[in-house]
C-alpha positions as CSV (number, residue, x, y, z in Angstrom):
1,X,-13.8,10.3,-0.5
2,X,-11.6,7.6,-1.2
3,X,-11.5,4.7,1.4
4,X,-7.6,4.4,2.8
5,X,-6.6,3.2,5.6
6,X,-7.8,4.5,9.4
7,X,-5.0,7.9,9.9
8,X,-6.4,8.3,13.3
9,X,-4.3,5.9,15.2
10,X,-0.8,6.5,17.7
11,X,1.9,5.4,15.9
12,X,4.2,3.0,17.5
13,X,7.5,3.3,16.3
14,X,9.9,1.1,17.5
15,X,13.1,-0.6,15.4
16,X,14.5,-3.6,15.2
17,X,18.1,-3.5,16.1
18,X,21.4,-5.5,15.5
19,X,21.8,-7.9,18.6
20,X,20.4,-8.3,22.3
21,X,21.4,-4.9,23.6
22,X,18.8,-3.2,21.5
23,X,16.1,-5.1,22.9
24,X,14.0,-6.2,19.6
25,X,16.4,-7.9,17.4
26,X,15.8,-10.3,14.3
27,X,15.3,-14.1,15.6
28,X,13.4,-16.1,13.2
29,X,9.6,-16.3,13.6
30,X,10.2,-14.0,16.9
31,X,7.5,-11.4,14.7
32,X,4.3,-11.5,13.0
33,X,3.0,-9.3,10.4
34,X,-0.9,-8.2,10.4
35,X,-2.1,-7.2,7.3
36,X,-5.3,-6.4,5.2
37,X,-3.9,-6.3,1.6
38,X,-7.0,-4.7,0.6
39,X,-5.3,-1.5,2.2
40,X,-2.6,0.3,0.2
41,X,0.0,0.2,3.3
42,X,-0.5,-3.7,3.8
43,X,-0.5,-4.1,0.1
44,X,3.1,-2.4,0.0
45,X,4.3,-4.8,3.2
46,X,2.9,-7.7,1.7
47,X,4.8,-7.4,-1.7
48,X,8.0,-6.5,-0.4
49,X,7.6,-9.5,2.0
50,X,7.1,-11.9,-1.0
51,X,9.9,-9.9,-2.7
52,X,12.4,-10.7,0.4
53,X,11.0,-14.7,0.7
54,X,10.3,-14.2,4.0
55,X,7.6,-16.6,4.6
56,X,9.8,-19.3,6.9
57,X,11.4,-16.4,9.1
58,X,8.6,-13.7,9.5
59,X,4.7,-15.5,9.7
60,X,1.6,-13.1,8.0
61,X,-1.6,-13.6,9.4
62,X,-4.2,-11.9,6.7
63,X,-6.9,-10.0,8.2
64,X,-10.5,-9.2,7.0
65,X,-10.8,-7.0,3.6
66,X,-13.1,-4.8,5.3
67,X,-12.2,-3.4,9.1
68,X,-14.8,-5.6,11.8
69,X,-14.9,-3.4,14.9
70,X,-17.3,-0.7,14.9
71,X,-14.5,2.3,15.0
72,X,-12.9,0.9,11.8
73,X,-10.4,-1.6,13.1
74,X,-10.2,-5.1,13.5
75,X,-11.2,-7.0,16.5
76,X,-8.0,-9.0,16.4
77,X,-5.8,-6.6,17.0
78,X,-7.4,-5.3,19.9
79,X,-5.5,-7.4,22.2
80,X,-2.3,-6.4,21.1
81,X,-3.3,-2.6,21.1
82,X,-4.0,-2.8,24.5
83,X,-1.0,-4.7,25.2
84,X,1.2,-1.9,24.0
85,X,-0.5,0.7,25.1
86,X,-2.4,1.2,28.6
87,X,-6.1,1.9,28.4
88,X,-5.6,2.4,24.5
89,X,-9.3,3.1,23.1
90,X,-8.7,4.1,19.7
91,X,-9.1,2.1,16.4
92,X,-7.1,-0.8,16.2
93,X,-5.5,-0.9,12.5
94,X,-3.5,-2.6,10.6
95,X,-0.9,-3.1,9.6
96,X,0.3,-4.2,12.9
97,X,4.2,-6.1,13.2
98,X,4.0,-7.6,16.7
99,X,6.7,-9.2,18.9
100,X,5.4,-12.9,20.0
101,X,7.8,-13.0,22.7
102,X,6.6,-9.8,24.5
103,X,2.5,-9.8,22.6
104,X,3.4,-6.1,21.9
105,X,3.8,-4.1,19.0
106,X,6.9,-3.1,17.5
107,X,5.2,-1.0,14.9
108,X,2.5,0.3,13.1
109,X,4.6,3.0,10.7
110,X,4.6,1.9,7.1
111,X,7.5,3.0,5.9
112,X,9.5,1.6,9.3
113,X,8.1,-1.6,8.9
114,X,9.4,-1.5,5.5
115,X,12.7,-0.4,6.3
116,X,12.8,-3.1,8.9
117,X,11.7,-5.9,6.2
118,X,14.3,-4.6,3.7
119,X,17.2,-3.8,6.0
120,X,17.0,-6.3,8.8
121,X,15.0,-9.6,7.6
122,X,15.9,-9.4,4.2
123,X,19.7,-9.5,4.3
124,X,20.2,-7.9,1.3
125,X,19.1,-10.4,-1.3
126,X,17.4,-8.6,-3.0
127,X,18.2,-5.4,-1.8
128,X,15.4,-3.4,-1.9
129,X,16.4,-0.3,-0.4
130,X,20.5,-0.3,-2.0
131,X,23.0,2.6,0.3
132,X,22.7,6.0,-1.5
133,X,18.9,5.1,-2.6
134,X,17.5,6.0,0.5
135,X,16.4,9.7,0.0
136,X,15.4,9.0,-3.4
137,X,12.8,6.3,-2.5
138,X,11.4,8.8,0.3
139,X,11.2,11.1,-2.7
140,X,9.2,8.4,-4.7
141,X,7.5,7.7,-1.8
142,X,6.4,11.5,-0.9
143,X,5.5,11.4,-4.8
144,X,3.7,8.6,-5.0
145,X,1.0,10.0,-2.0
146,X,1.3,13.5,-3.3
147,X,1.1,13.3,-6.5
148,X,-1.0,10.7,-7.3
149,X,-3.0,9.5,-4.2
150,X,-4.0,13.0,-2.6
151,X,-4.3,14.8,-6.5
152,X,-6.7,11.8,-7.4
153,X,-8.9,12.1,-3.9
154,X,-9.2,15.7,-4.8
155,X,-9.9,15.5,-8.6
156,X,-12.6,13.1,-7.8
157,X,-14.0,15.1,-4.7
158,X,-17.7,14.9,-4.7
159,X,-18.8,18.9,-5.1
160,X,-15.7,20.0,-4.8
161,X,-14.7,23.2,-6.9
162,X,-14.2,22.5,-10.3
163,X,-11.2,25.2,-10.4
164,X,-9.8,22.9,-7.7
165,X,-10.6,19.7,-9.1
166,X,-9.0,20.8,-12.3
167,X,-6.0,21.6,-10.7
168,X,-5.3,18.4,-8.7
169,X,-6.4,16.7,-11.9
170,X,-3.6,18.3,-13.5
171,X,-1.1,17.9,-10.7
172,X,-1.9,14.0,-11.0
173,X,-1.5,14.1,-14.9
174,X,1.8,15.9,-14.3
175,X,3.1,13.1,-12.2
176,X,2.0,10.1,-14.4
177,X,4.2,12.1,-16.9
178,X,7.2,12.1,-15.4
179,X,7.0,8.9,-14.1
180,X,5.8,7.6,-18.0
181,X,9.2,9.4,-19.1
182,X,11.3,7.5,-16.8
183,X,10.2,4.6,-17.4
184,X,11.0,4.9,-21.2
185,X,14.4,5.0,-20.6
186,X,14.6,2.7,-18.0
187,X,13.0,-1.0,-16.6
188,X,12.1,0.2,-13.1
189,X,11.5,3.5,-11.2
190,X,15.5,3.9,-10.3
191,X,17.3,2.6,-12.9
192,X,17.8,-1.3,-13.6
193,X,17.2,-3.1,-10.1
194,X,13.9,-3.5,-8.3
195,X,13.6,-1.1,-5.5
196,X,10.9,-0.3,-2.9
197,X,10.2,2.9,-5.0
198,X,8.4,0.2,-7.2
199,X,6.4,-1.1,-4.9
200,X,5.4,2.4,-4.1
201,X,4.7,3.1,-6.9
202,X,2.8,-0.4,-8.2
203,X,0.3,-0.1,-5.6
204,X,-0.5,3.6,-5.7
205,X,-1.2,2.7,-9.9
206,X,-3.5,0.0,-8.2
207,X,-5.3,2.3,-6.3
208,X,-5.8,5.1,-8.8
209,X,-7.6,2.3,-11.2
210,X,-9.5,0.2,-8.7
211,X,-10.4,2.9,-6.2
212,X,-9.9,6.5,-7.2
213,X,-10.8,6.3,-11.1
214,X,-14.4,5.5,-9.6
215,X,-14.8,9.4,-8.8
216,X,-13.3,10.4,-11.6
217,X,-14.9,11.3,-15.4
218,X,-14.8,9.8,-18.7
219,X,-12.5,12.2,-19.9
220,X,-9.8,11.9,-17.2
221,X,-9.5,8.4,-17.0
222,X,-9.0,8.6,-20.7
223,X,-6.3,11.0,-20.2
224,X,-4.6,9.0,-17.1
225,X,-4.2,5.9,-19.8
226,X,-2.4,7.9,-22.3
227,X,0.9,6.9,-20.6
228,X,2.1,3.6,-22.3
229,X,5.2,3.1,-20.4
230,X,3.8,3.5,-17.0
231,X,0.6,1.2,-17.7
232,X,2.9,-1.1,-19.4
233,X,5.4,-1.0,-16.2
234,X,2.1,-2.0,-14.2
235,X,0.8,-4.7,-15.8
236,X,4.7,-6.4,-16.0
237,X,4.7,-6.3,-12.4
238,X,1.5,-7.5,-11.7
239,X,2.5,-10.6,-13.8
240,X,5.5,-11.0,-10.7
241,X,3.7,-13.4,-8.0
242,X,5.1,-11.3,-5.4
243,X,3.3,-8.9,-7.1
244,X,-0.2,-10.2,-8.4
245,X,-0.9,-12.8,-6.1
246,X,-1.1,-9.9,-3.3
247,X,-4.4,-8.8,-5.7
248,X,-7.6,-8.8,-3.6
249,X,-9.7,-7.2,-6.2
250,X,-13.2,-8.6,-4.3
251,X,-11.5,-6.8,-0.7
252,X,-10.6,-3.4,-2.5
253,X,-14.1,-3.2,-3.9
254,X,-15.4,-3.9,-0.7
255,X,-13.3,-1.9,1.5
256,X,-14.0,1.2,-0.6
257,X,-17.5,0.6,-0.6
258,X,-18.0,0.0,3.0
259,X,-16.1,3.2,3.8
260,X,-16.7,5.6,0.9
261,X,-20.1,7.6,0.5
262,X,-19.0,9.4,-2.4
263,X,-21.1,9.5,-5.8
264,X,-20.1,6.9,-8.3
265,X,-18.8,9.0,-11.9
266,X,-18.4,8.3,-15.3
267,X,-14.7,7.1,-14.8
268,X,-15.8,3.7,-13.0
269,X,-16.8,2.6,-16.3
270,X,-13.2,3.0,-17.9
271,X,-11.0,0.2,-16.6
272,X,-7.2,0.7,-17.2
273,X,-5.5,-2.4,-16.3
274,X,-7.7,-6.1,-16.2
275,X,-5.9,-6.4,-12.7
276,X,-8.5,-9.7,-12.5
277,X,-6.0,-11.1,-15.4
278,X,-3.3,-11.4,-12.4
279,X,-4.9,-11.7,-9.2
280,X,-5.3,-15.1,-8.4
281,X,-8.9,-16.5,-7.4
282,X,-10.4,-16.2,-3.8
283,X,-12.8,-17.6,-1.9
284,X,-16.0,-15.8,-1.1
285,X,-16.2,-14.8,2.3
286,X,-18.9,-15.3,4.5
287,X,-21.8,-12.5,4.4
């Protein structure tokens, strides 16, 4: 299987709120963000934050590529995990945003904390997440790990049925269709502004190439790149820093390696996008 991030971790879910009375409320550099941007959710947080320029009000502190505790989270989080939650003994994951006032967490829930980013840090400029576009980004959302994340683990599923595998194949064809259509008539996934539904969208396309194509034959990477539009759409966002310079190409590799034991196919060999042509240059870590 695929490598995404831990699933098996209590949520915390709480919101940010207008003013005092709700208890967490926005104050610059009050909160931190915890990421690992070699994780799909973390990607997503990270570009949104660079979208928002909110590197002065809410701090990022990057965490290791590949999880370093032995349940498949990161040591550093531990303490806040504990913090929030009495005798808490499962994974500690990321991505984490955490209250420096209190050393707790004010959520782990992807799709709050980006809610939170666009609604309450961002102030609108840009707005990410516009009134009336709310259900539809769920949609794209709900799309994005349907259609194209869940239908590429299971057309790439080590031994799994090849009537099945044909058929998630096809679902995941079906949806790079209909997003390749869109984007014909139109410069982003909603119309003419930016909206999280690209984001969404940007790093599940990152995913299928550097992560799920890897399980996935000759043939049906070939047919996954026979959508101009939407590769096209990819590679002009990935030449946005907010975009690109999220790019841990080395961490992705790694991360799926470390936590995938399924058989390398055919597919590896067919890069879609040179993602390397955007990412900028890292360090290598330690070993």
């Amino acid at each position: 299987m695929s490598a995404m991030c831990p699933t098996a971790v209590p949520s915390f879910r709480s919101r940010i709120g207008r003013d005092a009375r709700s208890g967490y409320y926005v104050v610059p550099r009050r909160y931190r963000l915890h990421l690992a941007v070699s994780c799909p959710q973390c990607l997503q947080i990270a570009v949104t934050h660079s979208l928002l320029g909110l590197e002065e009000t809410l701090p990022v502190t990057l965490l290791p590529a590949v999880p370093d505790a032995p349940d498949g989270g990161h040591q550093a989080l531990r303490p806040l995990y504990e913090a929030s939650s009495h005798q808490y003994a499962g994974p500690a994951a990321a991505p984490v945003l955490s209250d420096g006032w209190t050393g707790r967490i004010v959520s782990t829930h992807t799709p709050d904390i980006l809610r939170e980013l666009a609604g309450r840090f961002g102030g609108g400029c840009p707005d990410l997440r516009p009134h009336g576009a709310e259900e539809a980004i769920e949609a794209v959302d709900r799309l994005c790990e349907q259609g194209i994340t869940a239908s590429a683990q299971r057309a790439g599923e080590p031994g799994g049925d090849p009537v099945a595998r044909n058929a998630a194949l096809g679902a995941l064809l079906g949806t790079l269709d209909g997003l390749d259509r869109r984007l014909a008539a139109q410069e982003y996934v909603l119309g003419g502004e930016l909206t999280l539904a690209d984001v969404q969208v940007w790093v599940a396309l990152v995913q299928l190439d550097t992560v799920h194509r890897w399980h996935l034959d000759a043939a049906a990477v070939h047919r996954i790149t026979g959508r101009p539009h939407l590769w096209a759409y990819a590679r002009r966002l990935a030449a946005h820093p907010a975009f690109g310079s999220h790019l841990d190409l080395d961490g992705i590799a790694r991360r799926h390696h470390a936590r995938c034991r399924g058989a390398e196919a055919a597919g590896a060999a067919v890069q879609i996008v040179d993602w390397a042509a955007y990412a900028p240059r890292r360090a290598t870590p330690a070993r």
